[in-house]
TIZAVO-51664 format. One record per residue: x, y, z of N, C-alpha, C, O in turn; residue in one letter. Coordinates in steps of 0.05 Angstrom, whole numbers, padded with zeros to 5 digits, always signed. Atoms other than C-alpha are relative to their C-alpha. Layout:
XYZXYZXYZXYZa/...
! end
This chain:
+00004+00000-00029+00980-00758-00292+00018+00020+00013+00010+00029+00034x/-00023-00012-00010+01045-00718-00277-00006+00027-00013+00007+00046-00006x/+00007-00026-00007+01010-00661-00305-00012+00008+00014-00011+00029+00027x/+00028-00004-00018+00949-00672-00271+00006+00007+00029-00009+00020+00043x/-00004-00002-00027+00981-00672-00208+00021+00022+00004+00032+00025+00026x/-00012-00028-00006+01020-00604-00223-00012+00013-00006-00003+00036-00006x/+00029-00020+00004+00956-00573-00241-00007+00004+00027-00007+00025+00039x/+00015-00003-00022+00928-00593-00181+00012+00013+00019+00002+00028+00035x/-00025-00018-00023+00988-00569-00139+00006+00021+00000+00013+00033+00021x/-00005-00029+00003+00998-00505-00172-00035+00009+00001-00035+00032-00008x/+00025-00010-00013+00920-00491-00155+00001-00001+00027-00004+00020+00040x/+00000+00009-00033+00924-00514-00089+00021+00022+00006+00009+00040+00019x/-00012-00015+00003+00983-00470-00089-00009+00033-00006-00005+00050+00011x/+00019-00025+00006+00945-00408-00122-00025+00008+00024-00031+00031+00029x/+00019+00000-00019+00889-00422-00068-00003+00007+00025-00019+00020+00040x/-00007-00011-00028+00924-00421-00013+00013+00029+00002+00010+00043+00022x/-00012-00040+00001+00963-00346-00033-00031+00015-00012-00031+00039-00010x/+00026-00014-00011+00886-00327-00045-00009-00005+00023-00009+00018+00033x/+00003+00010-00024+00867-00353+00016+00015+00021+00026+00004+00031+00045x/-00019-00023-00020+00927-00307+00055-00005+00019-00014-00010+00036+00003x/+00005-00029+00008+00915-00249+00012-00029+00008+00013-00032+00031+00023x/+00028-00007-00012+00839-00254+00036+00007+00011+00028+00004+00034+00038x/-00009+00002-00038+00862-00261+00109+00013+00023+00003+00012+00033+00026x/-00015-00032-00011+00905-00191+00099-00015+00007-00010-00015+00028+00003x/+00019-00018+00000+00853-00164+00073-00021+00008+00015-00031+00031+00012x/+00019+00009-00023+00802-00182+00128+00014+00020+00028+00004+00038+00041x/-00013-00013-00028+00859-00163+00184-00002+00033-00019-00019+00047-00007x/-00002-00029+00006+00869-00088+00140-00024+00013+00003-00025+00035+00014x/+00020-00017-00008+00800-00072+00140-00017-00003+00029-00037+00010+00034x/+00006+00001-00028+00787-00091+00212+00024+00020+00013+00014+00038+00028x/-00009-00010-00010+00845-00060+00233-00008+00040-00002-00006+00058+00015x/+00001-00026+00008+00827+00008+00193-00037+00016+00020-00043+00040+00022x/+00018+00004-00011+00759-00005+00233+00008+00009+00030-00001+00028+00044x/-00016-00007-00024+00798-00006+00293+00012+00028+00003-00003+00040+00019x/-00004-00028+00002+00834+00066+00286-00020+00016-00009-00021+00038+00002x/+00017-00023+00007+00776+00100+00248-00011+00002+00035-00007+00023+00048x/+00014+00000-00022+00739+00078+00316+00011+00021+00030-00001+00036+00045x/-00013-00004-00020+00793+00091+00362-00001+00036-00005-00005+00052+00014x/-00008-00030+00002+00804+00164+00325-00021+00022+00006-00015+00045+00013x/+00026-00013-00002+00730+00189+00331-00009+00004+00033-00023+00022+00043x/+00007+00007-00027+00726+00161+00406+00037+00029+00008+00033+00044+00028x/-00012-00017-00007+00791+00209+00414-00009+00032-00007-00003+00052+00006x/+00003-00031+00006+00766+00269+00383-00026+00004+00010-00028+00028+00015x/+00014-00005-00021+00701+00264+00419+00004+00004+00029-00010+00019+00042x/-00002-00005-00023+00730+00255+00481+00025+00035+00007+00028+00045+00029x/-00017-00026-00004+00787+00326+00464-00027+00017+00000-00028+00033+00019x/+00031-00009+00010+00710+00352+00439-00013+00014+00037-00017+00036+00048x/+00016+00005-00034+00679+00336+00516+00023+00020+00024+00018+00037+00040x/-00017-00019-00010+00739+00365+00542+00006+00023+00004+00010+00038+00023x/-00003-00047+00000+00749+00438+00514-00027-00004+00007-00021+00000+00031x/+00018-00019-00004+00673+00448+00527-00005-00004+00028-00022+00009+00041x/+00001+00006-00031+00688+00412+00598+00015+00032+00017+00007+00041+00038x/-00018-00026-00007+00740+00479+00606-00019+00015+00001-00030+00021+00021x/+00014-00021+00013+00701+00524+00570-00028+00002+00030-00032+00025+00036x/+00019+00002-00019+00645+00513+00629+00015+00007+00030+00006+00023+00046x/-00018+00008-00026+00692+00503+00687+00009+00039+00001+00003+00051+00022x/-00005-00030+00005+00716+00584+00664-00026+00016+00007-00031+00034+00023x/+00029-00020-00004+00648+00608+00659-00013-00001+00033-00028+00016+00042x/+00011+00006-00035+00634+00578+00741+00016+00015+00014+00009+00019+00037x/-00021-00008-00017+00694+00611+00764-00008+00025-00001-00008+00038+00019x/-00006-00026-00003+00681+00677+00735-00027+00014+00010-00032+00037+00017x/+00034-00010-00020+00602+00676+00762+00012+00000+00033+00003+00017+00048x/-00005+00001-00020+00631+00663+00823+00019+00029+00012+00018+00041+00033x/-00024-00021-00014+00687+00717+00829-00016+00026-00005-00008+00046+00008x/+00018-00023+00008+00634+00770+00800-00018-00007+00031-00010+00006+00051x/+00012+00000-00030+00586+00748+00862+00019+00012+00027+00013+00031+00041x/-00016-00004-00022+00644+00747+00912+00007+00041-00001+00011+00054+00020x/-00007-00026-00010+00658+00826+00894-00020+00015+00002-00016+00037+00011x/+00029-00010+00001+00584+00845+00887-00005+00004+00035-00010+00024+00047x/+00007+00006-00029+00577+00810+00961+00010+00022+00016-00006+00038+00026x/-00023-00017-00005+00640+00851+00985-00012+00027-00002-00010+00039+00019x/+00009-00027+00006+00608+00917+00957-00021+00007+00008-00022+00028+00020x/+00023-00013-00017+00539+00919+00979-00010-00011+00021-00033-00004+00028x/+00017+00015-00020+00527+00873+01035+00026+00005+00019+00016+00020+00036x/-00027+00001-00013+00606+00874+01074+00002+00029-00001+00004+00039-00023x/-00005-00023+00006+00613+00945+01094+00033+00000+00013+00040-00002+00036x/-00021-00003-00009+00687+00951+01088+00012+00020+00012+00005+00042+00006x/-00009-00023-00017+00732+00990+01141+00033+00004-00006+00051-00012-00012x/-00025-00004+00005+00789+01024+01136+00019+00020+00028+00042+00030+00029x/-00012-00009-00026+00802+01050+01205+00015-00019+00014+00012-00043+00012x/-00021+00011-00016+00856+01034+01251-00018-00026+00024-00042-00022+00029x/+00004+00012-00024+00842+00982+01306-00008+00009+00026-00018-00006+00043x/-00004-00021-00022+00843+01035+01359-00017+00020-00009-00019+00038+00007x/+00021-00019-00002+00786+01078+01320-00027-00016-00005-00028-00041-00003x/+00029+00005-00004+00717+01067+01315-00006+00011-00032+00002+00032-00042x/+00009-00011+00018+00680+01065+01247-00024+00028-00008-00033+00039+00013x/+00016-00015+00000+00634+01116+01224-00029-00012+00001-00041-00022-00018x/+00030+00007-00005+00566+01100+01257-00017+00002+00032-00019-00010+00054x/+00013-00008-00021+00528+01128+01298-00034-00016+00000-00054-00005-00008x/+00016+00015-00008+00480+01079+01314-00010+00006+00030-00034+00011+00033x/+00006-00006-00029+00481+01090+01394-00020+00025+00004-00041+00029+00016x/+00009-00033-00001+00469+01165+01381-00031+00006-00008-00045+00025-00001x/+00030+00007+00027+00403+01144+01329-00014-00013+00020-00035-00001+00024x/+00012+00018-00014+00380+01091+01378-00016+00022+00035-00038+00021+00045x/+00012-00002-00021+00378+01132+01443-00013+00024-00007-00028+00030+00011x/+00017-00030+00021+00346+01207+01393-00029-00014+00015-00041-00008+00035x/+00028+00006-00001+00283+01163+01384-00020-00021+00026-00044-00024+00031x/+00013+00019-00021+00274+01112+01442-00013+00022+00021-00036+00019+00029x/+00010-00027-00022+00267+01181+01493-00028+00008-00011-00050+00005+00000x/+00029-00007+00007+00215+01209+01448-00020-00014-00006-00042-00003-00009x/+00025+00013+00012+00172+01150+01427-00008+00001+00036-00032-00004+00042x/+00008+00000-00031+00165+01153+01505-00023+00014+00011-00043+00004+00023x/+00013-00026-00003+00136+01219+01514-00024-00002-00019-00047+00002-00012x/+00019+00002+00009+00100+01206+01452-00022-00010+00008-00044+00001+00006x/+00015+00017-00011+00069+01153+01480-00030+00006+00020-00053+00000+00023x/+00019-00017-00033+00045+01192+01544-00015+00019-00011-00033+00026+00004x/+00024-00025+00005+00008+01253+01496-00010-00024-00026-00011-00013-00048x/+00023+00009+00015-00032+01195+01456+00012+00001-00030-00006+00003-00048x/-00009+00005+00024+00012+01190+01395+00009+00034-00014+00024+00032-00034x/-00001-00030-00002+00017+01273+01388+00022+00011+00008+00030+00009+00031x/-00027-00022-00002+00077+01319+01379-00014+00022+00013-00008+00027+00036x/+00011-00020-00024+00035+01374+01405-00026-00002+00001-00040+00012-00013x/+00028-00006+00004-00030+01356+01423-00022+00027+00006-00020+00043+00024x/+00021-00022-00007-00094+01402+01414-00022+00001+00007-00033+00020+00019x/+00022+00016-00017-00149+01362+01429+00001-00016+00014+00005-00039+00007x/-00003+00024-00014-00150+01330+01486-00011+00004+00030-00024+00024+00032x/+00012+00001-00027-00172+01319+01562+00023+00004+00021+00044-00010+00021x/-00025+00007-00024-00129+01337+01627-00005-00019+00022-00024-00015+00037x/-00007+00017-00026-00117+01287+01678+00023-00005+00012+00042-00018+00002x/-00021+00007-00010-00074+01288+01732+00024+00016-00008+00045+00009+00002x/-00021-00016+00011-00028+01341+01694+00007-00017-00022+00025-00008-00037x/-00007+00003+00026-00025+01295+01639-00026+00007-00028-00050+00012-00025x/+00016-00005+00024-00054+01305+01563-00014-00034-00009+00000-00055-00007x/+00014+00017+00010-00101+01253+01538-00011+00005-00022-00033+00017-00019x/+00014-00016+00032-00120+01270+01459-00023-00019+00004-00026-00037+00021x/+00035+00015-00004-00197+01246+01439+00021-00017-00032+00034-00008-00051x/-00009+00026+00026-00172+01185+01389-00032-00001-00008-00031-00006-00032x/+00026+00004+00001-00247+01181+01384-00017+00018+00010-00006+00026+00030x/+00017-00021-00013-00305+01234+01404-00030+00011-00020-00032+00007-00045x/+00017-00003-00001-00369+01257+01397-00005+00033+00019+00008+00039+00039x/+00003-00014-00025-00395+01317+01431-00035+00012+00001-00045+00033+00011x/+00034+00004-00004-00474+01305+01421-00002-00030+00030+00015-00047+00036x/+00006+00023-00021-00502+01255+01480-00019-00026-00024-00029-00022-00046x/+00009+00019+00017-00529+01189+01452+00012-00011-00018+00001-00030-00028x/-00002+00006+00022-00492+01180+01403+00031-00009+00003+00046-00002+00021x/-00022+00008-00002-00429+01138+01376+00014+00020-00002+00003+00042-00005x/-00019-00018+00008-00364+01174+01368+00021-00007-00030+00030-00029-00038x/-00014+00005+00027-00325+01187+01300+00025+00000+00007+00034+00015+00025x/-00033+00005-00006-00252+01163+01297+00010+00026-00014+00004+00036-00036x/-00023-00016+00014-00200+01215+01294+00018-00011-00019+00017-00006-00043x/-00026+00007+00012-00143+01184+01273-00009-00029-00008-00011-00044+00011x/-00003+00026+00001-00154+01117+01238+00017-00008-00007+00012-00033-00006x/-00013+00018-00001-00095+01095+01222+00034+00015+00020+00052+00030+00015x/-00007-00006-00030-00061+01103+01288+00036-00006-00007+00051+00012-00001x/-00026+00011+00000+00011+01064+01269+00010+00023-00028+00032+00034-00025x/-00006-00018+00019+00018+01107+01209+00009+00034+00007+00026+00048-00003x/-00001-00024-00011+00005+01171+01250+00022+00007+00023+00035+00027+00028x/-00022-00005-00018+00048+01152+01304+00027+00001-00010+00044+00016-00001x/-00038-00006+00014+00117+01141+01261-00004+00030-00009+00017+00043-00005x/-00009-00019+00011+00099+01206+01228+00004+00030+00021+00012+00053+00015x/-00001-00021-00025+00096+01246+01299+00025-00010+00009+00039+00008+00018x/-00021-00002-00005+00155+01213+01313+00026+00003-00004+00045+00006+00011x/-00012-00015+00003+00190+01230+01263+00014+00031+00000+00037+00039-00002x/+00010-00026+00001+00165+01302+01267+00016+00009+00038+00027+00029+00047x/-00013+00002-00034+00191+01296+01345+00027+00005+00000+00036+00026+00008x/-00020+00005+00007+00260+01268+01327+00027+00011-00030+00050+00005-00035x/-00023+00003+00015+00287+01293+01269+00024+00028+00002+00046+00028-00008x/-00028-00013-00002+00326+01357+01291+00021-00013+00020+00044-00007+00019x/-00020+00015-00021+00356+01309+01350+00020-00014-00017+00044-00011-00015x/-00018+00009+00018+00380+01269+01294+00020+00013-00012+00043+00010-00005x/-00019-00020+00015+00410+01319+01249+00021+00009+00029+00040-00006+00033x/-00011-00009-00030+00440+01348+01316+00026-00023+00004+00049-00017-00003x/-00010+00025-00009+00469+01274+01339+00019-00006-00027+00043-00012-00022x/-00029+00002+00019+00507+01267+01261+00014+00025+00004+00038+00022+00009x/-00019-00037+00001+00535+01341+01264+00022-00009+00015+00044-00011+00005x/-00006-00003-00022+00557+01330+01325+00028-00032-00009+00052-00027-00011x/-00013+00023+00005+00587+01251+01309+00023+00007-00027+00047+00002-00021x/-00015-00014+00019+00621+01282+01240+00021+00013+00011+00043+00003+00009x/-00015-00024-00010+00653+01345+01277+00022-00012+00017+00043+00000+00021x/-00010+00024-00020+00681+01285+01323+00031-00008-00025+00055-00006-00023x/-00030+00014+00011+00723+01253+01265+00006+00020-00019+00022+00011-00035x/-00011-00026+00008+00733+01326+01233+00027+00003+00021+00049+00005+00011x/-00017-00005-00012+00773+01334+01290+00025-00026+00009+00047-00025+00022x/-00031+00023+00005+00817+01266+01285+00010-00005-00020+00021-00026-00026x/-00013-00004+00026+00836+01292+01222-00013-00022-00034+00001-00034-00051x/+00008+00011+00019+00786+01261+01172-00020+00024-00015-00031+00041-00003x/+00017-00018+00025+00749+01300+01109-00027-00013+00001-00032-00033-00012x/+00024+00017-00001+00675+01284+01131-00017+00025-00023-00017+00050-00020x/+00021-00016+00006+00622+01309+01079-00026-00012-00013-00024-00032-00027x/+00026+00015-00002+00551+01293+01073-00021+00018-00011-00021+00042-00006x/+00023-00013+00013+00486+01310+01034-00027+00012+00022-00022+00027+00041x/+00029+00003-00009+00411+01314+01060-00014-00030+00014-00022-00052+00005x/+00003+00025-00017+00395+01273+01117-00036-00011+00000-00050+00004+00013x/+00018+00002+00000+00326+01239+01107-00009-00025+00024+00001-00048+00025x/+00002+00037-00022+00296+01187+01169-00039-00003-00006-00060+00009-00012x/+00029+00020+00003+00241+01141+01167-00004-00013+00027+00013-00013+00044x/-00009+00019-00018+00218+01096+01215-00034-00016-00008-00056-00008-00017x/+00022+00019+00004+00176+01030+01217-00001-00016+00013+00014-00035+00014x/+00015+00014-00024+00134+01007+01272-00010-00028-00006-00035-00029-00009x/+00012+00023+00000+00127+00931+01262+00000-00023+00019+00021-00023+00033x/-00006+00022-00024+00114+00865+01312+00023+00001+00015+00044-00008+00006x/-00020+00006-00014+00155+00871+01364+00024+00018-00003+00043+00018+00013x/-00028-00014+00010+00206+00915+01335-00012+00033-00009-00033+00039-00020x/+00011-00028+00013+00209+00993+01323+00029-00001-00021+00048-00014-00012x/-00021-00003+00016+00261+01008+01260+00008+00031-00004-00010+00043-00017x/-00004-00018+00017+00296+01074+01246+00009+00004-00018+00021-00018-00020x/-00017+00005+00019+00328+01086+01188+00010+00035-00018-00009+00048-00026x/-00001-00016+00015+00363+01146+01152+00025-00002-00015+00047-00013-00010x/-00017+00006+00021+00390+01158+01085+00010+00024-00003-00002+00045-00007x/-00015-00028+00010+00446+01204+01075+00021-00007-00009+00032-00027+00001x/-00017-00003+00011+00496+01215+01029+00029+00012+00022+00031+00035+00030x/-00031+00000-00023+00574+01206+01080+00013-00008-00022+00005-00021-00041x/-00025-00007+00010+00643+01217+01056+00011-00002+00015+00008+00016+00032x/-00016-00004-00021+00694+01196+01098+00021-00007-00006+00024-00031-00008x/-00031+00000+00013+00770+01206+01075+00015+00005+00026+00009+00019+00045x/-00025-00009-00008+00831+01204+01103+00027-00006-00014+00041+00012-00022x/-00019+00020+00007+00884+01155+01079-00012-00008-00023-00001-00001-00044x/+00020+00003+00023+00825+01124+01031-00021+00001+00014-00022+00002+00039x/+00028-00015+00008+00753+01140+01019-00009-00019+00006+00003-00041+00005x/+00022+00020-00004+00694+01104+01038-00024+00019+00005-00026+00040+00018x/+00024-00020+00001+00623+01128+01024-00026-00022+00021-00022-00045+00028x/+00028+00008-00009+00551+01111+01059-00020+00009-00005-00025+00032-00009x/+00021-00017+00015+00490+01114+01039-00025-00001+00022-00043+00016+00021x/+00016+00006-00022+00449+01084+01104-00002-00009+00025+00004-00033+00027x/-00007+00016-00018+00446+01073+01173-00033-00015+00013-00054-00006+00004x/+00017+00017-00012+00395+01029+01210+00001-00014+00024+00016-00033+00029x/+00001+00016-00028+00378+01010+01275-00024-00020+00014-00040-00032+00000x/+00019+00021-00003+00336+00969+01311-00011-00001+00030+00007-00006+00046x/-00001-00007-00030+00297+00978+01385-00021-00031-00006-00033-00035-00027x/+00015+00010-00003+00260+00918+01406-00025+00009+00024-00022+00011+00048x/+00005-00007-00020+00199+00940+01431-00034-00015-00016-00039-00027-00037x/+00024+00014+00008+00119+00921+01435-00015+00029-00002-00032+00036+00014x/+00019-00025-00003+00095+00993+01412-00021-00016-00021-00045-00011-00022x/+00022-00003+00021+00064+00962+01354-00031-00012+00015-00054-00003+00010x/+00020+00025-00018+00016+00906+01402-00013+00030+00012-00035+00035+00004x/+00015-00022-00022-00002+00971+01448-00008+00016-00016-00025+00028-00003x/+00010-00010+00021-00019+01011+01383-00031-00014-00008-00054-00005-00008x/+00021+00018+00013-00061+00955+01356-00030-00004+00015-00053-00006+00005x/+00019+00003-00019-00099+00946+01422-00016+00026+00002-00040+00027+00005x/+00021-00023+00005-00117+01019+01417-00016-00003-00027-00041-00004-00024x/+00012+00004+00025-00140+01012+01348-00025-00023+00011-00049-00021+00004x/+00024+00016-00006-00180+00956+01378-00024+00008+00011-00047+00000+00003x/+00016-00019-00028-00215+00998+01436-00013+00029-00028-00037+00029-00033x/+00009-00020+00007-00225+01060+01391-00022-00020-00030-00041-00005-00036x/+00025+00015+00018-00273+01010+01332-00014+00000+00025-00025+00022+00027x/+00016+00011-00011-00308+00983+01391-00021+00027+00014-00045+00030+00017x/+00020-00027-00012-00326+01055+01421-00008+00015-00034-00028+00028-00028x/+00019-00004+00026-00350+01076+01344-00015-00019-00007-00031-00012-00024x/+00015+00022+00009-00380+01013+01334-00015-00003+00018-00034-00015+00009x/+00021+00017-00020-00417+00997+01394-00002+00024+00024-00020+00021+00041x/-00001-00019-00023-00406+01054+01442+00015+00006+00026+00014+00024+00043x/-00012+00004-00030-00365+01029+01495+00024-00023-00014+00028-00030-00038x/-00020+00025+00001-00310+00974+01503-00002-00006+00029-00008+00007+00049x/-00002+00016-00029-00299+00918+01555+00033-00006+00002+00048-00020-00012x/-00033+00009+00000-00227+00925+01585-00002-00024+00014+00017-00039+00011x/-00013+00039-00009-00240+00851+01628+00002-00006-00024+00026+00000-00028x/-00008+00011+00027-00241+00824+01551+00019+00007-00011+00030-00008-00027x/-00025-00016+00018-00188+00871+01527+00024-00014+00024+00041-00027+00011x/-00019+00013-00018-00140+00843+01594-00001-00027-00005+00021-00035-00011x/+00000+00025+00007-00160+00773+01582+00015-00017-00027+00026-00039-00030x/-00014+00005+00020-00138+00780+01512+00027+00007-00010+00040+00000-00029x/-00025-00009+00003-00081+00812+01521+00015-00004+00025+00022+00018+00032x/-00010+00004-00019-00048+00786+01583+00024+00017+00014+00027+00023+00038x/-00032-00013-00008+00024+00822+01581-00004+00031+00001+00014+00047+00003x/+00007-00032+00001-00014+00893+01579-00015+00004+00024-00034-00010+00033x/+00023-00025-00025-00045+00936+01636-00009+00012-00014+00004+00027-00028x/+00006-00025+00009-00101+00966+01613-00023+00009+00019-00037-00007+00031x/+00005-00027-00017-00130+01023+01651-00027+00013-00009-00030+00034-00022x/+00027-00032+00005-00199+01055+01644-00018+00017+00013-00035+00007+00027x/+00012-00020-00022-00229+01114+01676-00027+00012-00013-00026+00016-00037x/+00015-00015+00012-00291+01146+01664-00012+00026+00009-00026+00026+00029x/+00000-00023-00011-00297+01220+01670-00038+00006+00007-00054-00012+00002x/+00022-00005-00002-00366+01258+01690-00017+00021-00025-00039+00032-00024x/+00005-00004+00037-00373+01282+01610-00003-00014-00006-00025-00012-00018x/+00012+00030+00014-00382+01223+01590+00024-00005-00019+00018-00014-00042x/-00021+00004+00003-00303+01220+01575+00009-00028+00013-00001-00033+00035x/-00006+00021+00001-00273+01156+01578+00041+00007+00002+00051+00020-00016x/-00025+00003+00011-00197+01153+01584+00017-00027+00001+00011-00040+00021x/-00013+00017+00003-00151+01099+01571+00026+00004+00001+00035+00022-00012x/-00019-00001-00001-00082+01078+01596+00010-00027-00009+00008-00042+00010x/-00011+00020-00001-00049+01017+01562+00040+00003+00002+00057+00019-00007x/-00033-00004-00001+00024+00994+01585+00004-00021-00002-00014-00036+00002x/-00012+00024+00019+00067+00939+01557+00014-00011+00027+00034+00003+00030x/-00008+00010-00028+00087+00899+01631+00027-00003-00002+00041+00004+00017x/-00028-00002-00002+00154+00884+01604+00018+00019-00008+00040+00020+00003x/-00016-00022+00002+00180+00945+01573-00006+00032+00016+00009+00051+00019x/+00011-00020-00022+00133+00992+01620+00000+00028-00033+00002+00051-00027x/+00018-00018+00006+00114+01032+01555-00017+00009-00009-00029-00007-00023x/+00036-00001-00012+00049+01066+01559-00006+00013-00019+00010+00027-00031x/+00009-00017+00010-00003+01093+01518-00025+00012+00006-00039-00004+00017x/+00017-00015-00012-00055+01141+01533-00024+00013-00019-00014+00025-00038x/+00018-00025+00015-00117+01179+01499-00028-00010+00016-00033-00029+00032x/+00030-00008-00003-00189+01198+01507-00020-00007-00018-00018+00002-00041x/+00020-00004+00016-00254+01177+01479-00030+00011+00014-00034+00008+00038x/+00019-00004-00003-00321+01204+01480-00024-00016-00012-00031-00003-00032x/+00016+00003+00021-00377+01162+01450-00025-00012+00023-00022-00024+00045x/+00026+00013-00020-00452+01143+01480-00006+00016+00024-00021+00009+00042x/+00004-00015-00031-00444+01200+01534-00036+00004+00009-00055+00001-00007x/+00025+00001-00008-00507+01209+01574+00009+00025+00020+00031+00029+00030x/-00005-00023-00017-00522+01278+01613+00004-00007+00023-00001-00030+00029x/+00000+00009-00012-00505+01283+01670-00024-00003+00026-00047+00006+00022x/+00017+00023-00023-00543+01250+01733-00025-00017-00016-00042-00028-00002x/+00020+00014+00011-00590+01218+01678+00008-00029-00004+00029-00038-00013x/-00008+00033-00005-00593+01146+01686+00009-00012+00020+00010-00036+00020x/-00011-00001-00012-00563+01153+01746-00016-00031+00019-00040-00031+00023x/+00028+00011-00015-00588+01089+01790-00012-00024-00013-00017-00046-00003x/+00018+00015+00018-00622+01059+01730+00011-00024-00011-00005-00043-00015x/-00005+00022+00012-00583+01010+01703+00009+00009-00022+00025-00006-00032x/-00005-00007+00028-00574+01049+01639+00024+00013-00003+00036+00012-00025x/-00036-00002+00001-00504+01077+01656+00013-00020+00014+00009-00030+00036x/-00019+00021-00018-00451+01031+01669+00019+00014+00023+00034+00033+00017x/-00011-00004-00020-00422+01040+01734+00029-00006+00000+00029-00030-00003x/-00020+00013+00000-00337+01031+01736+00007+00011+00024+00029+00005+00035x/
! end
């Protein structure tokens, strides 16, 4: 019995130091569970990190590349005193072409016209004509907005050239190194707005350099609407033989338009823009009838 019961004691004994050996072995590989875990969740999150940098670098340097792009072609930087004035002759550009689209206006879109009608000591070109009786008239000029920028550049561009010389020779003589290529101008008649624009190669040193490559201005005006309305009037006299200015006033409210009819069987037309007062003028011929025939009849219209 007194073995039996040191058998059983040194098992019980043995059982219980398996028993705690299990239990550290349980806690070791949980714990090793614990750090693998913890170590993977650290090196993912250094992982998330550098490529969190690595991104954060790449935003900064899109940004600082924009910011000197902006700076360079949109920010025209100055390097004049407070007390000078940059290089731009804008005023000088603006009042060249506003004078002559004026005049233009008054000879019918024409730098020098050669066909045309006198009235009143002014020129009236045939935008339209015929010079059989009966019959419609063929358009001169169809595309009227096209023809007019290119008469006005043809008008304007020694004024221009003239107006930089002149603006240059200006800061030549407040001691700056002005030099400049081949002056080219454009211009573009759209809604509401006339645009000039010319591209020339400027150099302007003193202290430091700064170049140009364009200036641009801007007139608000309604040549293109009083263009368009001719274009309207000159279809209606090739298309049909005549035009109705009550319909052409009705539809265009902010215009005066003007029509006379000569004893040729000349037609002239004056439209003017009520708020800027400027005018345009030409001549058509189309459907003429001899003269005193019809006279009476009903078959010429009476104005």
């Amino acid at each position: 019995m007194q073995k039996s019961w040191r058998f059983i004691q040194r098992g019980y004994k043995l059982g219980e130091k398996s028993e705690i050996l299990g239990i550290k072995s349980v806690i070791r590989r949980f714990y090793k569970h614990k750090m693998s875990k913890k170590n993977m969740l650290k090196e993912g999150f250094f992982k998330r990190d550098k490529r969190g940098q690595i991104t954060l670098f790449v935003i900064i340097a899109i940004v600082a590349v924009a910011l000197i792009l902006v700076s360079l072609l949109w920010i025209r930087p100055t390097y004049f005193s407070k007390n000078e004035k940059a290089f731009d002759f804008d005023s000088c550009l603006l009042n060249a072409f506003e004078e002559e689209m004026v005049i233009l206006g008054k000879q019918g879109g024409f730098d020098k016209p050669e066909f045309y009608y006198m009235h009143d000591g002014d020129m009236f070109p045939y935008l339209c004509y015929t010079n059989l009786y009966y019959l419609k008239c063929v358009v001169q000029k169809p595309l009227l907005i096209e023809h007019f920028q290119s008469e006005l550049r043809k008008r304007t561009i020694d004024k221009v050239n003239t107006c930089f010389d002149s603006y240059a020779d200006e800061f030549r003589e407040r001691g700056y190194d002005v030099s400049s290529g081949d002056l080219k101008l454009d211009y573009e008649i759209v809604p509401q707005a006339v645009y000039a624009k010319v591209n020339i190669p400027v150099s302007v040193e003193k202290e430091d350099k700064q170049n140009y490559e364009e200036f641009k201005v801007k007139l608000n005006s309604n040549v293109y609407e009083t263009l368009m309305i001719a274009t309207s009037i000159i279809q209606y006299e090739a298309l049909m033989g005549d035009s109705s200015s009550d319909s052409l006033r009705f539809f265009n409210p902010d215009f005066g338009i003007n029509k006379i009819t000569e004893s040729d069987g000349t037609t002239l037309y004056i439209i003017q823009d009520k708020k800027t007062k400027f005018q345009f003028q030409f001549a058509s011929r189309s459907m003429a009838w001899p003269s005193g025939y019809g006279s009476g009849t009903g078959l010429v219209k009476e104005y």
